[in-house]
PLY file of the C-alpha trace (Angstrom):
ply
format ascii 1.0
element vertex 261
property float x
property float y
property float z
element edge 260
property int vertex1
property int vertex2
end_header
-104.46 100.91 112.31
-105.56 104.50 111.95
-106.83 106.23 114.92
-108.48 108.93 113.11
-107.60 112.97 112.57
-108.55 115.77 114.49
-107.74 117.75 117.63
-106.41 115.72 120.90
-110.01 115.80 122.75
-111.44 114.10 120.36
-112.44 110.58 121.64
-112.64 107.09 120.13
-114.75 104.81 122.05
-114.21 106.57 125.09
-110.92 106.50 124.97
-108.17 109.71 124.05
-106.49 109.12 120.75
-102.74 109.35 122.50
-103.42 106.24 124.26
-105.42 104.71 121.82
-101.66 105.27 120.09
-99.58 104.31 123.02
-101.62 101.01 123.60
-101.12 99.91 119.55
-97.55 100.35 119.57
-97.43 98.50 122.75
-98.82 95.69 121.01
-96.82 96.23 118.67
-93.54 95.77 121.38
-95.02 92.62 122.59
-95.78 90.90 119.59
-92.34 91.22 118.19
-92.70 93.82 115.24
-90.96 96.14 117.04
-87.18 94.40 117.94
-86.65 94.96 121.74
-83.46 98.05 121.96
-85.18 99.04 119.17
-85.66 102.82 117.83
-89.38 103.55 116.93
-89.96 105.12 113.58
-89.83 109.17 113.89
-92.78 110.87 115.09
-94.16 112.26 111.80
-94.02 108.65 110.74
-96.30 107.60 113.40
-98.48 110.64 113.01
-99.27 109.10 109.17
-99.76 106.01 109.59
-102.17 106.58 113.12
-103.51 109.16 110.96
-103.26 111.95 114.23
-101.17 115.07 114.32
-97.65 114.95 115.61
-98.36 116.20 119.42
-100.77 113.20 119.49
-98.16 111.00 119.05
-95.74 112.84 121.15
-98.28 112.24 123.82
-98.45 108.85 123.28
-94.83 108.32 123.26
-94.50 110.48 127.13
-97.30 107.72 128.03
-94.88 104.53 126.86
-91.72 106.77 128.76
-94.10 106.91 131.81
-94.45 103.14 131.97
-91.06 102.20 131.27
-91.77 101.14 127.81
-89.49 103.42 125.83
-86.87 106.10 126.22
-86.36 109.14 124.96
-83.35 110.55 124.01
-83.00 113.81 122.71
-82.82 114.27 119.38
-82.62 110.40 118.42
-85.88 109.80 119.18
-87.13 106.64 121.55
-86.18 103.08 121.45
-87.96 100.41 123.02
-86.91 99.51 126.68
-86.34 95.95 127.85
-86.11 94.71 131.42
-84.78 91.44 131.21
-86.09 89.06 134.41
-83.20 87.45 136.22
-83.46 84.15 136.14
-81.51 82.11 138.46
-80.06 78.71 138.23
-79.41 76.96 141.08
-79.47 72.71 142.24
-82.85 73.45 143.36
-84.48 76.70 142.42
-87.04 76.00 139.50
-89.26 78.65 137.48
-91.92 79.21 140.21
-89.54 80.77 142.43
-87.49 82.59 140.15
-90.56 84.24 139.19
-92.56 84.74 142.56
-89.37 86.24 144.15
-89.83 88.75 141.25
-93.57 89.55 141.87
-94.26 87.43 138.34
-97.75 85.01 138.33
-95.72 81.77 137.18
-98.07 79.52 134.64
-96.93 76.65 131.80
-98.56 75.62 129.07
-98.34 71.93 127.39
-97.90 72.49 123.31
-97.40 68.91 123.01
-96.67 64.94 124.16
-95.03 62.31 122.36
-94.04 59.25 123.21
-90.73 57.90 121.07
-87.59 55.78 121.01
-84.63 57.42 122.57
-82.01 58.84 120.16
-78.39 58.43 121.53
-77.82 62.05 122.81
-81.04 61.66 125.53
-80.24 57.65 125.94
-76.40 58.96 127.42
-78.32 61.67 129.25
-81.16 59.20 130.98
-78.60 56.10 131.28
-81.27 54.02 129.33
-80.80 51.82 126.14
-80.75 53.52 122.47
-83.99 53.13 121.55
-85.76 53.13 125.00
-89.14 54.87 124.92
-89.61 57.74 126.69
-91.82 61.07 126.69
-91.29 64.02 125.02
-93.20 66.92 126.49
-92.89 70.35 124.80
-93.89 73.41 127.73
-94.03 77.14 127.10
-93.40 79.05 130.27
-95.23 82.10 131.30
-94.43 85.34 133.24
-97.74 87.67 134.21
-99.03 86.16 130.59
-95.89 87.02 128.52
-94.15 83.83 127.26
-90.16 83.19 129.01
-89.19 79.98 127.80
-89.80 77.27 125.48
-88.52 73.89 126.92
-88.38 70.23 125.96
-88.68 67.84 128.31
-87.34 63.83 128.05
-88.49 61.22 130.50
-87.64 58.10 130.55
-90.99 55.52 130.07
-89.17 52.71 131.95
-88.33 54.76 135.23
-91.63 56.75 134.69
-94.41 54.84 133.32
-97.59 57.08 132.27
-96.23 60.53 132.77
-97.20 61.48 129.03
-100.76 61.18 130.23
-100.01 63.16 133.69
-99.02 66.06 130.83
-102.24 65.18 128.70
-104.42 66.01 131.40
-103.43 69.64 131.72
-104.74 70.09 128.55
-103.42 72.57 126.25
-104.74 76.05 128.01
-102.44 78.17 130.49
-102.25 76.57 134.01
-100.68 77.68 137.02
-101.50 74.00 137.98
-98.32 72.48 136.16
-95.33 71.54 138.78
-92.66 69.07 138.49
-92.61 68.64 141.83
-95.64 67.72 142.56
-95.75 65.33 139.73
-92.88 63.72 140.97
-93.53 63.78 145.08
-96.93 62.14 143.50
-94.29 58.95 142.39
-92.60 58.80 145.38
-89.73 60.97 144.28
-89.34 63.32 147.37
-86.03 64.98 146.53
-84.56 65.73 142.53
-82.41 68.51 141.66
-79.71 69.59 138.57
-76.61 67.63 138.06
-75.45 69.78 135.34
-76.43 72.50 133.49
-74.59 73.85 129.65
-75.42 76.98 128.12
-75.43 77.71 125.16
-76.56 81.04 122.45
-78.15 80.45 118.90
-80.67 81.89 116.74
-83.94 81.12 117.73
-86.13 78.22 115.16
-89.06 79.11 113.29
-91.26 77.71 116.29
-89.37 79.18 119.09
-90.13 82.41 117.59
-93.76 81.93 117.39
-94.11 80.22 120.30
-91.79 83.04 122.17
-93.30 85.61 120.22
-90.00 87.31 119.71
-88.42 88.57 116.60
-85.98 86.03 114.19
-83.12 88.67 114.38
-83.12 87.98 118.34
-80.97 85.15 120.06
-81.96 82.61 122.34
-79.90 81.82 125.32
-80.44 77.95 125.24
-79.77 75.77 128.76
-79.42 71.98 128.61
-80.46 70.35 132.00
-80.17 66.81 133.26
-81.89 66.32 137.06
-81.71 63.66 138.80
-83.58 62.00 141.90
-81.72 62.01 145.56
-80.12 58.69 144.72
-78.68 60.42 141.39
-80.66 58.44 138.72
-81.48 60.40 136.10
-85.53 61.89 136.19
-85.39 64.52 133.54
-83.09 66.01 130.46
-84.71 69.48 129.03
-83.23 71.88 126.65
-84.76 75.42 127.71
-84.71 78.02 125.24
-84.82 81.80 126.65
-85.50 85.49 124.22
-81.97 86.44 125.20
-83.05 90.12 125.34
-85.97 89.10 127.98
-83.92 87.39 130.37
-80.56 87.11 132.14
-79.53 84.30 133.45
-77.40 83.86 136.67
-76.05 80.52 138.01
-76.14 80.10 141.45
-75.08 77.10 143.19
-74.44 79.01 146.88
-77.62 76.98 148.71
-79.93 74.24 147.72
-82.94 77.12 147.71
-86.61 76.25 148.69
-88.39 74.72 146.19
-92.27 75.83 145.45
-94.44 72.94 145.33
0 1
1 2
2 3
3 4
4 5
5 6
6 7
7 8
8 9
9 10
10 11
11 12
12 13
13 14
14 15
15 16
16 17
17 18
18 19
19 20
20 21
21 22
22 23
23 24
24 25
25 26
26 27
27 28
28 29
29 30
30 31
31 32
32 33
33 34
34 35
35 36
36 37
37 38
38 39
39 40
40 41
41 42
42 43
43 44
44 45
45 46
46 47
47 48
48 49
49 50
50 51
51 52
52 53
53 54
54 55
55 56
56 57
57 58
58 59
59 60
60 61
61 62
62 63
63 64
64 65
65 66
66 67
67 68
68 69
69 70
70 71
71 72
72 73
73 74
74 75
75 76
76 77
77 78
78 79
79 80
80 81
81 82
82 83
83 84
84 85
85 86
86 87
87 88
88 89
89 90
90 91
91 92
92 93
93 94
94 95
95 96
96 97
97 98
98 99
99 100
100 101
101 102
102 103
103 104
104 105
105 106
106 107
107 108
108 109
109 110
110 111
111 112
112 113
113 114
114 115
115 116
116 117
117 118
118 119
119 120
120 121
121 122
122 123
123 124
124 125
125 126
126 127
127 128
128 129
129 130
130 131
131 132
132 133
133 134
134 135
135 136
136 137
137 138
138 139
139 140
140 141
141 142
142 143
143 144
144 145
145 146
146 147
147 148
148 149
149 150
150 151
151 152
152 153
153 154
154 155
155 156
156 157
157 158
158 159
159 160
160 161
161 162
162 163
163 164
164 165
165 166
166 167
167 168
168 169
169 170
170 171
171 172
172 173
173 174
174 175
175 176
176 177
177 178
178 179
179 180
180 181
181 182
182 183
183 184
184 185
185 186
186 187
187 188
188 189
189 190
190 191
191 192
192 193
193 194
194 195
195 196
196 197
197 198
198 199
199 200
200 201
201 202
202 203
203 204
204 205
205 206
206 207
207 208
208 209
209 210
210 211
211 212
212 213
213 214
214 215
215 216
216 217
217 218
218 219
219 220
220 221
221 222
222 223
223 224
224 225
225 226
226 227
227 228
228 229
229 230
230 231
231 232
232 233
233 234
234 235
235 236
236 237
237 238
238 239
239 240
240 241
241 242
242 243
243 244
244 245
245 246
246 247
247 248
248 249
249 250
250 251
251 252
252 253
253 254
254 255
255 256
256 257
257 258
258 259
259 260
């Protein structure tokens, strides 16, 4: 993108070329082509390729320091600054809390449902046959519109008939309508919460990067979850995949929490 030349009152659309600079490379940030801890490329760089003189971008770059996007450090220039959300794992603290707590507007969205046969790995996990059917639903998790997590979620067909289709009808746009426990209070199920919880770091797949929007060289921090109903059968097993340099996670088992319905 070039911005244009010319002296720093000169407008584009309205709007001064600094920020005009600022707001690019924060696209930039949030779309991944800029690695988060990152060093931005040296001012006279970012003067070319904007096409605007140097104090232009130096402008722009006191506007990203201002919001907490970069920091400068003198003479080493700025790299990007990332504040990862703590995200807490407890029995019975789920994603709407962690993020409310944090002043974050929660919202899911449904990239797919299958129904399939049970490999052995989720048949163990559920306590159903090899080769039961169950649901596969595939969820992106937001934060204030930013994508946290990608999860996969297994539910047994036998125990919870027609669930797919209770996924289905959110459709495939960002909700702040998706909740397991409602969905599950709706069967009956008054009371679920974790059994156990692994953790586990790996580079991220081809469609956890897009679907994260982070940047291949970054790790995921990967949680596999098995919950279970207040009797202990088995409701759920999800593999959750987090942008390790987003989020830290913290387990905390101290109280049962209040769940948001």
């Amino acid at each position: 993108m070039t911005i244009g030349t010319g002296p720093d009152r000169t407008m584009q659309r309205g709007i001064s070329r600094w920020k005009l600079v600022g707001d690019e490379l924060i696209s930039d940030i949030e779309q991944g082509h800029i690695a988060p801890h990152a060093r931005l490329p040296r001012a006279q760089d970012l003067a070319l390729r904007f096409g605007v003189n140097r104090h232009t971008v130096l402008r722009a770059l006191a506007y990203l320091q201002d919001l907490g996007v970069v920091r400068t450090e003198r003479g080493r220039g700025a790299r990007v600054v990332v504040n990862p959300i703590e995200y807490r794992i407890g029995a019975r603290r789920w994603f709407e809390q962690n993020l409310l707590a944090l002043n974050r507007s929660p919202a899911r969205r449904v990239v797919s449902v299958v129904e399939m046969p049970a490999d052995a790995g989720v048949a163990t996990a559920l306590d159903i046959a090899p080769g039961a059917p169950v649901a596969r639903v595939t969820l992106v998790g937001e934060a204030d519109g930013q994508p946290v997590n990608f999860n996969v979620h297994f539910f047994s067909l036998e125990r919870l008939p027609g669930i797919g289709e209770q996924f289905r009808a959110f459709g495939t746009a960002t909700t702040s309508d998706i909740s397991f426990s409602a969905i599950f209070k709706a069967r009956g199920i008054a009371d679920w919460s974790r059994r156990s919880v692994r953790i586990r770091s790996r580079p991220p797949t081809e469609h956890e990067v897009k679907e994260l929007r982070m940047p291949p060289s970054d790790h995921v921090l990967e949680t596999e979850v098995l919950s279970v109903d207040g009797d202990g059968h088995p409701l759920v097993f999800a593999t959750t995949s987090f942008a390790s340099s987003r989020v830290e996670l913290t387990l905390d088992f101290s109280s049962d929490g209040t769940r948001v319905e």
